[in-house]
Backbone bond lengths (Angstrom), bond angles and torsions (degrees), N, CA, C in turn:
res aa  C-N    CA-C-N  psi(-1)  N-CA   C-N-CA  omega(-1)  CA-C   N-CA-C  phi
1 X - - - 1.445 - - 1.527 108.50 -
2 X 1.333 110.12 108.24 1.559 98.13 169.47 1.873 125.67 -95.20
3 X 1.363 139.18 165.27 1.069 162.09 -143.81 1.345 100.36 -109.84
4 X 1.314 145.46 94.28 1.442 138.05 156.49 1.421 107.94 -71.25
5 X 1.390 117.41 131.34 1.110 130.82 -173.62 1.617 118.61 -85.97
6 X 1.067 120.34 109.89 1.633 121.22 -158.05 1.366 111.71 -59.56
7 X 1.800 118.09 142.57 1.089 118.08 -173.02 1.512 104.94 -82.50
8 X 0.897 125.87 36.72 1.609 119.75 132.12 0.913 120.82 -179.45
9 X 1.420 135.04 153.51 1.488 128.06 -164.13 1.296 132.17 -55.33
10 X 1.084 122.82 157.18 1.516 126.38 -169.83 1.702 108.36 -94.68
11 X 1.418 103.59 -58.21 1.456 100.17 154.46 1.454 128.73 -122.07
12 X 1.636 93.01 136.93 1.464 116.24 -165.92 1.270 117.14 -107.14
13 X 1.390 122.09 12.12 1.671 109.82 170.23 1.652 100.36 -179.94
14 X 1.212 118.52 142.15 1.820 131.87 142.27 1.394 116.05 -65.38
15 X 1.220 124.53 112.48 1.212 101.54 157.36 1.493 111.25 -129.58
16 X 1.445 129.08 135.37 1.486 137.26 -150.37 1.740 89.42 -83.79
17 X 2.047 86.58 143.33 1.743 85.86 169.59 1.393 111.89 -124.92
18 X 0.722 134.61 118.27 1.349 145.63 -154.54 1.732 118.00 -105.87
19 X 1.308 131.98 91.56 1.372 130.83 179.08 1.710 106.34 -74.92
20 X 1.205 97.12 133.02 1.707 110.96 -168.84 1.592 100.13 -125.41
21 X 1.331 87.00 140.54 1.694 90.67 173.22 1.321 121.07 -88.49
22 X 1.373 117.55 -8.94 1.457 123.07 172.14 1.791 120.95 -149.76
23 X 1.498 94.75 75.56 1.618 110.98 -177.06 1.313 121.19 -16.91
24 X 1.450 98.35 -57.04 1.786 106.60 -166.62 1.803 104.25 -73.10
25 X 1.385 117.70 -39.15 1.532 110.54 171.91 1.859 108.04 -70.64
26 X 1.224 115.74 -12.13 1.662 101.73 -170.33 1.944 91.95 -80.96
27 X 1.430 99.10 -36.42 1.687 98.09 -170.87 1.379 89.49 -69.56
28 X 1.162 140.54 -91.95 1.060 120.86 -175.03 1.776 134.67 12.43
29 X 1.237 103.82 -80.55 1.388 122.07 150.57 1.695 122.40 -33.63
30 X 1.255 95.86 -71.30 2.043 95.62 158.89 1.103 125.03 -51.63
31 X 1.317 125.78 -66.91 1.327 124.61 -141.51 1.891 90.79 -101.62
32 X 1.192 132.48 -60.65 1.274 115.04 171.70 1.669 128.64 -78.69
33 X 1.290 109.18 -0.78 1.626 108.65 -177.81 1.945 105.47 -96.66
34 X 1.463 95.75 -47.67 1.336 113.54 -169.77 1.971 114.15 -93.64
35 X 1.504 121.49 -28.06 1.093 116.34 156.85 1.917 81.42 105.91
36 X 0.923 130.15 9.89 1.772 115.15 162.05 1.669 113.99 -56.61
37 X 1.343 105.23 159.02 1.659 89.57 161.49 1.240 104.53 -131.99
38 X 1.665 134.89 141.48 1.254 133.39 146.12 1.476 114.77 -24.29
39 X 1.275 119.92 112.54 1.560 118.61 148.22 1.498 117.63 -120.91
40 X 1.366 122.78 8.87 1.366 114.97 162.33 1.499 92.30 -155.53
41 X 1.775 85.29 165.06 1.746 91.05 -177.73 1.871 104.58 -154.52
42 X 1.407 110.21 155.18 1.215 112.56 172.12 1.895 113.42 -101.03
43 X 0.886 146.58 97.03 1.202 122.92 166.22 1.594 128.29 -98.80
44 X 1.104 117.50 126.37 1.484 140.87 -149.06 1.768 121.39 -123.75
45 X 1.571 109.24 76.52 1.167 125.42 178.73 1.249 102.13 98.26
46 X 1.436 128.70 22.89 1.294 118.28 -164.94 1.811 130.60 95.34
47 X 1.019 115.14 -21.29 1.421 150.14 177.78 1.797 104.44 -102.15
48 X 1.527 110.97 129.55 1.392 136.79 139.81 1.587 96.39 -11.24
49 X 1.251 112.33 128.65 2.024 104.68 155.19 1.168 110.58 -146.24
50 X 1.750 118.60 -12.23 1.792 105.38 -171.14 1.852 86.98 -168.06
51 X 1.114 98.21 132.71 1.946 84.76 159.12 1.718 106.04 -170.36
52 X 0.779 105.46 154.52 1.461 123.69 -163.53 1.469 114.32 -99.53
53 X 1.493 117.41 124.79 1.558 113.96 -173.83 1.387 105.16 -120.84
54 X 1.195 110.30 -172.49 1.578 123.07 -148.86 1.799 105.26 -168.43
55 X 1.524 104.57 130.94 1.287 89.25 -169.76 1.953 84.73 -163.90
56 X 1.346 94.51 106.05 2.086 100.42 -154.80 1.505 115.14 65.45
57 X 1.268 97.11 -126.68 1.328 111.51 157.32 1.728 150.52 -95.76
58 X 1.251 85.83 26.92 1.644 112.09 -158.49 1.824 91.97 -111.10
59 X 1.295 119.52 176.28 1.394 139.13 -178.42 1.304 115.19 -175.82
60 X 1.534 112.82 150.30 1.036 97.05 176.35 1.761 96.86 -149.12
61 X 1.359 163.07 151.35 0.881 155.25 146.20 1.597 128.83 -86.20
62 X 1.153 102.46 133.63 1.769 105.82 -173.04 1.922 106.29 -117.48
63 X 0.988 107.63 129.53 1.734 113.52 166.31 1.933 114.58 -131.73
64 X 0.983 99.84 132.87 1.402 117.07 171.38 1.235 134.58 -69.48
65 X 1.239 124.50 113.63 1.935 134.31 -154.41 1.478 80.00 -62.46
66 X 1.450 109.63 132.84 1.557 134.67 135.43 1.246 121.58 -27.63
67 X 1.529 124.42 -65.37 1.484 128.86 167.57 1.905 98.16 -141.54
68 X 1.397 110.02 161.96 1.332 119.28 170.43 1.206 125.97 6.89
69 X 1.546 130.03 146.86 1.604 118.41 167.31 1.085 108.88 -104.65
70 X 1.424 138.42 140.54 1.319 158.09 -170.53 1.877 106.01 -49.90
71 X 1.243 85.65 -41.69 1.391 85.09 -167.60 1.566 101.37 -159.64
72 X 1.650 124.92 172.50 1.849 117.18 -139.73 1.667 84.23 -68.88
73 X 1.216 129.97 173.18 1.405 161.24 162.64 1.483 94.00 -94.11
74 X 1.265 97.81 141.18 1.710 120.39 162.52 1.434 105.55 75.08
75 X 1.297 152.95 -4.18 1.145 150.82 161.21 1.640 124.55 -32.26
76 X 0.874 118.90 110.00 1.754 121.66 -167.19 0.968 130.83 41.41
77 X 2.107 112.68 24.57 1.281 109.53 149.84 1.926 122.42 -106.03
78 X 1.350 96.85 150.68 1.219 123.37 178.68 1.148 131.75 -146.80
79 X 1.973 104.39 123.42 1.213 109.72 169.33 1.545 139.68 -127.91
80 X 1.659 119.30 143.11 1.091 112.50 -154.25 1.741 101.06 -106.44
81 X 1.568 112.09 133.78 0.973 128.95 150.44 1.193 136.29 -60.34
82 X 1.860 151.94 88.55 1.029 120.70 -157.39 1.771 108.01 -106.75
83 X 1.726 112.95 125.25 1.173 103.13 -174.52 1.680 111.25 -132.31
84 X 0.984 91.76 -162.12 1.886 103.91 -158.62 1.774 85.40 -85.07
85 X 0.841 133.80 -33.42 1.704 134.23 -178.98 1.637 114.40 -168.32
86 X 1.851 78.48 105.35 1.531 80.47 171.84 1.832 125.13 -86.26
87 X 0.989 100.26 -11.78 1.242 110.08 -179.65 1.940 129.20 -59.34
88 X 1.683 83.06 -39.64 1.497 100.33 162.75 1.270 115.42 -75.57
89 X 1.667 144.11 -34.72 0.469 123.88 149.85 1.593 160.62 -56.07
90 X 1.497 94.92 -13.59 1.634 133.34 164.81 1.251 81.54 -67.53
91 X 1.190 133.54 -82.69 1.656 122.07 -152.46 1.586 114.72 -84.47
92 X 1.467 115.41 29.71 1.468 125.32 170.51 1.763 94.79 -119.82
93 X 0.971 145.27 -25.65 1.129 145.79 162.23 1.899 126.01 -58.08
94 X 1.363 96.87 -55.19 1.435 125.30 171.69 1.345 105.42 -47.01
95 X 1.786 104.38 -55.45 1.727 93.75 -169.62 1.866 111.52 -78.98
96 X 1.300 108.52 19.14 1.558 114.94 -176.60 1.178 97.22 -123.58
97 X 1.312 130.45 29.56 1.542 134.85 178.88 1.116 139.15 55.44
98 X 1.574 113.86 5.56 1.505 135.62 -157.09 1.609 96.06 -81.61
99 X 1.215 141.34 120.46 1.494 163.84 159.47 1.869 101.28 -42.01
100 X 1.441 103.83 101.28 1.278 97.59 176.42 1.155 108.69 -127.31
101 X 1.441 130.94 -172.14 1.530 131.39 171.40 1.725 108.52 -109.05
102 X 1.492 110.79 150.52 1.552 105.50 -167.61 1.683 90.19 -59.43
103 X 1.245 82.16 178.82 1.872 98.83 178.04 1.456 84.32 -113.46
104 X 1.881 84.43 136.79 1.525 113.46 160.71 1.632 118.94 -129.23
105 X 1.330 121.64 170.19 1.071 113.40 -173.81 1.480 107.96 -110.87
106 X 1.367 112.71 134.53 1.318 146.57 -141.31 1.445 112.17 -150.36
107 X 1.483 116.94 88.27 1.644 138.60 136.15 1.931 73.57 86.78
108 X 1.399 120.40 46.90 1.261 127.00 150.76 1.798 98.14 86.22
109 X 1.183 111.12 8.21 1.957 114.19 169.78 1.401 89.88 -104.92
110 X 1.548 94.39 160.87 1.622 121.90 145.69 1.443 111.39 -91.41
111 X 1.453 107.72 131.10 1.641 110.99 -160.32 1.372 99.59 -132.62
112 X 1.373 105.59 103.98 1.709 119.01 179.00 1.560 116.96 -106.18
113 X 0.953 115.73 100.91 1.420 137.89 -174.33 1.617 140.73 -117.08
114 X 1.782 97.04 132.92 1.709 90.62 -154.70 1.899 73.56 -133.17
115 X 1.327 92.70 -169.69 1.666 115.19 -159.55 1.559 104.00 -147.05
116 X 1.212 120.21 106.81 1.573 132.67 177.78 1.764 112.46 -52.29
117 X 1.069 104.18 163.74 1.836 107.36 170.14 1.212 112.18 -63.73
118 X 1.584 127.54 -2.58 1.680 106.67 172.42 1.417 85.20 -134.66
119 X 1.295 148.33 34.53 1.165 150.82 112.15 1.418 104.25 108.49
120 X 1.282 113.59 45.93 1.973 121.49 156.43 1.472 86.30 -88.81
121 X 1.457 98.04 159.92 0.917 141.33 -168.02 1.667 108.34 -121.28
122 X 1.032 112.57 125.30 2.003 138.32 -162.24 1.939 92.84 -133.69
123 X 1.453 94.41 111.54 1.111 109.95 174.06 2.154 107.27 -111.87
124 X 1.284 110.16 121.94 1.614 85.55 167.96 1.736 99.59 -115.92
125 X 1.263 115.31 152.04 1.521 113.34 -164.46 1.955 86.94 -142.59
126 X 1.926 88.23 158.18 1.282 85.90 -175.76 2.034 86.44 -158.78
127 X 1.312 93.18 140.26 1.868 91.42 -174.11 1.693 108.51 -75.51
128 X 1.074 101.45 137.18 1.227 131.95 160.00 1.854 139.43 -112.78
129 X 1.262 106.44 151.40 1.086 102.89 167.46 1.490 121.39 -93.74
130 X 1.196 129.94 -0.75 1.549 134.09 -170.93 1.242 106.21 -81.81
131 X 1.248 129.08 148.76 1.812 154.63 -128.83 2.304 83.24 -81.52
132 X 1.138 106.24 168.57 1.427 124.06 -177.29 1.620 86.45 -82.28
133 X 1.721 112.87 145.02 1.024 108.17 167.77 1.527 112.70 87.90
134 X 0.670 133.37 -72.42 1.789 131.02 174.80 1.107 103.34 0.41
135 X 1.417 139.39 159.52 1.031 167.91 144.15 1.593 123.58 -100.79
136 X 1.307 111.41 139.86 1.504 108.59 170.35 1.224 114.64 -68.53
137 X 1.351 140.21 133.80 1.585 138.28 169.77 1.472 83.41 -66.87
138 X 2.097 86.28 139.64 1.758 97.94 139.51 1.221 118.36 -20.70
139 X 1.587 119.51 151.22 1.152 114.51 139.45 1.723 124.52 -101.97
140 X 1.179 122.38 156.18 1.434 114.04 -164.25 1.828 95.02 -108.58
């Protein structure tokens, strides 16, 4: 018996969900630090509760803990964006004040990386040819 392989994929995307302890500061952070946009939303008693962002072709969804988290949020997760230039985007972040780490080059990407209010980690990477290790110079 053979397997015809379906004319088109079944699954078409990851998109990270992220429970935040404080919605309106995580959007914040997204949508004006990082450049996502709301295109869907949950609202729940009147109140923000879940909504889904978009930023190219990437997404990511965020919802807000009910009560307390057991234990820290964001701990050894990480996710990578992969785009056509991360570098610009490093320096589209920067000029919106968002706290990032220089970009270095990493397993042949440029890897520009910042850390959310409950402390995931948002990597955007983009291939390069420059040596392992490099660093971005300051800019002056």
């Amino acid at each position: 018996m053979s397997v015809q392989a379906p004319s088109e994929p079944n699954v078409r995307q990851a998109v990270p969900f992220f429970m935040v302890t404080d919605l309106a500061k995580s959007l914040r952070h997204y949508v004006d630090g990082l450049g996502f946009v709301m295109t869907n939303q949950w609202v729940d008693q009147g109140k923000l509760a879940w909504c889904w962002l978009e930023l190219g072709g990437a997404a990511l969804m965020l919802q807000e803990l009910r009560k307390p988290p057991e234990s820290k949020l964001g701990v050894g997760v990480s996710v990578s964006f992969m785009c056509k230039d991360a570098l610009a985007i490093y320096r589209e972040i920067k000029g919106r004040g968002i706290s990032a780490r220089r970009p270095f080059v990493g397993n042949g990407l440029w890897v520009a990386s910042v850390t959310d209010p409950d402390g995931y980690k948002v990597d955007f990477q983009s291939p390069t040819d420059v040596p392992e290790d490099t660093e971005l110079p300051e800019e002056s």
